[in-house]
C-alpha positions as CSV (number, residue, x, y, z in Angstrom):
1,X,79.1,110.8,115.1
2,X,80.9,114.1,113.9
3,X,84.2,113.2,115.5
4,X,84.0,109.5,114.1
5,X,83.2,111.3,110.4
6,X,86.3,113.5,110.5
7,X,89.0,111.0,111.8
8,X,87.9,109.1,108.9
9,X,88.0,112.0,106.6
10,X,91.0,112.4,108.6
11,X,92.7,109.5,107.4
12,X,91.5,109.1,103.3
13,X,93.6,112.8,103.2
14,X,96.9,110.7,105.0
15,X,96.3,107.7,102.9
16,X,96.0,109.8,100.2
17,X,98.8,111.8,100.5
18,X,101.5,108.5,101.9
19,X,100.0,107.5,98.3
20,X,101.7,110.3,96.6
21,X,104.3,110.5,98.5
22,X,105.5,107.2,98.5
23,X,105.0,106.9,94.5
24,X,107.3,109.8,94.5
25,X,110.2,108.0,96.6
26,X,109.6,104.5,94.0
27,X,110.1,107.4,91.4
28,X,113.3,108.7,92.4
29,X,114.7,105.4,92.7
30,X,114.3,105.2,89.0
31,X,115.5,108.6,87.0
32,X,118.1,108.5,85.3
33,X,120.0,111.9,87.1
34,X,122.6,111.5,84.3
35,X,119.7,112.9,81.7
36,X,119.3,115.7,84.3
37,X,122.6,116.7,84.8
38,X,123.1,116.8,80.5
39,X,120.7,119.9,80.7
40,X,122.4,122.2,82.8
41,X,125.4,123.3,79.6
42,X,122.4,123.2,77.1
43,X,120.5,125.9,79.4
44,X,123.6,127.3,79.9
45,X,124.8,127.9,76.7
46,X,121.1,128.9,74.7
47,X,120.7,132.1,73.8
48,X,117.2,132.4,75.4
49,X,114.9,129.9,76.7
50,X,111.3,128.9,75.6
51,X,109.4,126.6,77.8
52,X,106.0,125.2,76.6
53,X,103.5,122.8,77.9
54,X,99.9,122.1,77.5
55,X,97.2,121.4,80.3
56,X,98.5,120.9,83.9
57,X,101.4,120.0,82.6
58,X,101.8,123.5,81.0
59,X,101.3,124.9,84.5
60,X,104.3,123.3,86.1
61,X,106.3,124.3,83.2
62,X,105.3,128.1,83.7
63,X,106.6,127.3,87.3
64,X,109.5,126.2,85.5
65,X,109.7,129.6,83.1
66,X,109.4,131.8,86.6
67,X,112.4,130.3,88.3
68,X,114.8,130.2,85.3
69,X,113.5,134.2,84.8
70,X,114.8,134.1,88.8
71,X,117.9,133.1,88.1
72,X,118.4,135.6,85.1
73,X,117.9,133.3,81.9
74,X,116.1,135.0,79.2
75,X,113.0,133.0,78.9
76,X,109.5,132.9,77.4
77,X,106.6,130.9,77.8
78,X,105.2,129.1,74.1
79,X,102.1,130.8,73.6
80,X,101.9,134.3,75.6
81,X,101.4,137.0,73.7
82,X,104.8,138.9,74.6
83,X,106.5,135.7,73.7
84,X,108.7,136.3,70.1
85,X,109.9,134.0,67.3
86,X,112.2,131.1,68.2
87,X,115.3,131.3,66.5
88,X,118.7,129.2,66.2
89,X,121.1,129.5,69.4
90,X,117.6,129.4,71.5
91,X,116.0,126.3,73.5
92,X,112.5,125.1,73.3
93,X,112.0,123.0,76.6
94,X,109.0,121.3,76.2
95,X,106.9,119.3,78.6
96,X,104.2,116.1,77.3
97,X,103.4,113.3,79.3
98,X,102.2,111.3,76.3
99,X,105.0,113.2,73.7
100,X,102.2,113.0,71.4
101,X,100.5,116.7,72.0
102,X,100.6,117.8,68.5
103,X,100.5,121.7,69.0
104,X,103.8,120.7,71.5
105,X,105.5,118.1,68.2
106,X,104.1,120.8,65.9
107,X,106.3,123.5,68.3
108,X,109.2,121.4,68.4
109,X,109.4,120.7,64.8
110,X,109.4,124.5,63.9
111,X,111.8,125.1,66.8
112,X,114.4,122.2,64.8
113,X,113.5,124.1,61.8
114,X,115.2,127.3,62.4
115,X,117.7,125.8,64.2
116,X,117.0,125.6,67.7
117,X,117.4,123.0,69.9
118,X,114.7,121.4,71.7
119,X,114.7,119.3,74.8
120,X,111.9,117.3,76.0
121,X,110.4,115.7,79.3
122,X,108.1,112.9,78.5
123,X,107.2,109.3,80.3
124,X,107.4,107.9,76.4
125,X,111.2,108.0,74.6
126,X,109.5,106.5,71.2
127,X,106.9,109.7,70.9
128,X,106.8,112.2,68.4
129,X,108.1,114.7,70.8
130,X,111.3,112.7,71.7
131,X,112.1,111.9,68.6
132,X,112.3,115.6,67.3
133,X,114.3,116.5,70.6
134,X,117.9,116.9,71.2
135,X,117.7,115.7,74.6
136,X,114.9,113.5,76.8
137,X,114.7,113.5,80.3
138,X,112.1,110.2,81.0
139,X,109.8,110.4,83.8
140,X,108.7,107.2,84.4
141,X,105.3,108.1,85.2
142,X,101.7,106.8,84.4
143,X,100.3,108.9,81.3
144,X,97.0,110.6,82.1
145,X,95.5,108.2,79.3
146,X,96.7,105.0,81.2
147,X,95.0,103.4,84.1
148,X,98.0,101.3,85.5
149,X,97.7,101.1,89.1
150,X,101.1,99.5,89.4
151,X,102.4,102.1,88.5
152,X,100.2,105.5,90.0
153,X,97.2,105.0,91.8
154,X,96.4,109.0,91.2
155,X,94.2,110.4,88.4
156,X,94.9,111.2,84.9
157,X,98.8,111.8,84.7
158,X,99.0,113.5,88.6
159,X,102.7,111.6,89.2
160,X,104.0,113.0,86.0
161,X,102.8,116.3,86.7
162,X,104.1,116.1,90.0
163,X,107.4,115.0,89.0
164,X,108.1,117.1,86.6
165,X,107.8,120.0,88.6
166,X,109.9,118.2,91.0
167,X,112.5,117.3,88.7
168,X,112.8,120.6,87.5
169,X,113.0,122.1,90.7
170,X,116.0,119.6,91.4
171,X,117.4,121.3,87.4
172,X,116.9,124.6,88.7
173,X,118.4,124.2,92.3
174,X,121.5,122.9,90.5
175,X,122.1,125.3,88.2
176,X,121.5,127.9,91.4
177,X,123.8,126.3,93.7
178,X,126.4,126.0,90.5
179,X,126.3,129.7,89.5
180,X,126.1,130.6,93.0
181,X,123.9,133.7,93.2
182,X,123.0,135.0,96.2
183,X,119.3,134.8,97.5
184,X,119.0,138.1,97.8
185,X,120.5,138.7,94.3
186,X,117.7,136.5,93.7
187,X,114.9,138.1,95.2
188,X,115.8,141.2,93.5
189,X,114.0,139.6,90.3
190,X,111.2,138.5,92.1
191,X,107.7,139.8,90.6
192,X,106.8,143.3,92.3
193,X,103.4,143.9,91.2
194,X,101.7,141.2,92.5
């Protein structure tokens, strides 16, 4: 009875991740890379680099905020207490499924107010958020307030989640592999005191 109860266990945790995984592959098939690609001068050229989420989503974008520090931007996540006033040459990259978050508009309004520039990544080009950004990068992703099965069968915003961290891994493996840093250059940044 045991081994019949964990070869079923055994395969809900396959089904559930071909699930994922294969709502990731219909995913790629629809980003628009161009969107992407438009980032990498406006990182580039920024004077320093604030990245700001809230939730989950705030999690992947602190994933985000250590990788760019890896590759020697000057960044800052919204909200920590070392991080200092946004001012104009900087970018606020900012993270929303919905686009609606209001501390995140709230953020990028004040970012546009002193003349930064703010990019967004958000499943919803007609939000508050995208409308006060520069740039939008669309994942095409479920919110976490919609139930649309068609489009994720996972809980509460999961895909975009996912995907964003995904996506910006794809940003940040660019922008490596076109400034060309060594990964032991690299390492040299990596967090000591752990």
């Amino acid at each position: 009875m045991e081994n019949i109860l964990k070869n079923k266990e055994t395969q809900v945790v396959e089904n559930a991740m071909n699930t994922i995984i294969n709502e990731h592959i219909k995913l790629i098939h629809t980003l628009k890379y161009e969107e992407i690609a438009a980032l990498i001068p406006v990182i580039n050229n920024a004077d320093r680099l604030f990245v700001m989420g809230a939730g989950r989503t705030g999690l992947m974008m602190k994933a985000a905020a250590m990788r760019l520090m890896h590759l020697g931007y000057k960044v800052h996540v919204v909200g920590e207490t070392t991080a200092p006033a946004i001012m104009k040459g900087d970018l606020l990259i900012a993270g929303s499924g919905s686009g609606t978050t209001s501390g995140i508009v709230r953020a990028a309004e004040t970012a546009k107010k002193v003349g930064a520039a703010v990019l967004c990544f958000t499943t919803n080009t007609e939000s508050p958020l995208a409308q006060v950004a520069n740039q939008t990068v669309t994942i095409p992703a479920a919110q976490k307030q919609e139930r649309v099965e068609a489009v994720s069968k996972q809980y509460a915003g999961s895909l975009f989640e996912q995907s964003l961290l995904l996506v910006f891994d794809a940003l940040i493996q660019s922008l490596w592999e076109i400034e060309g840093t060594s990964a032991s250059e690299l390492w040299k940044r990596h967090a000591n005191m752990e």
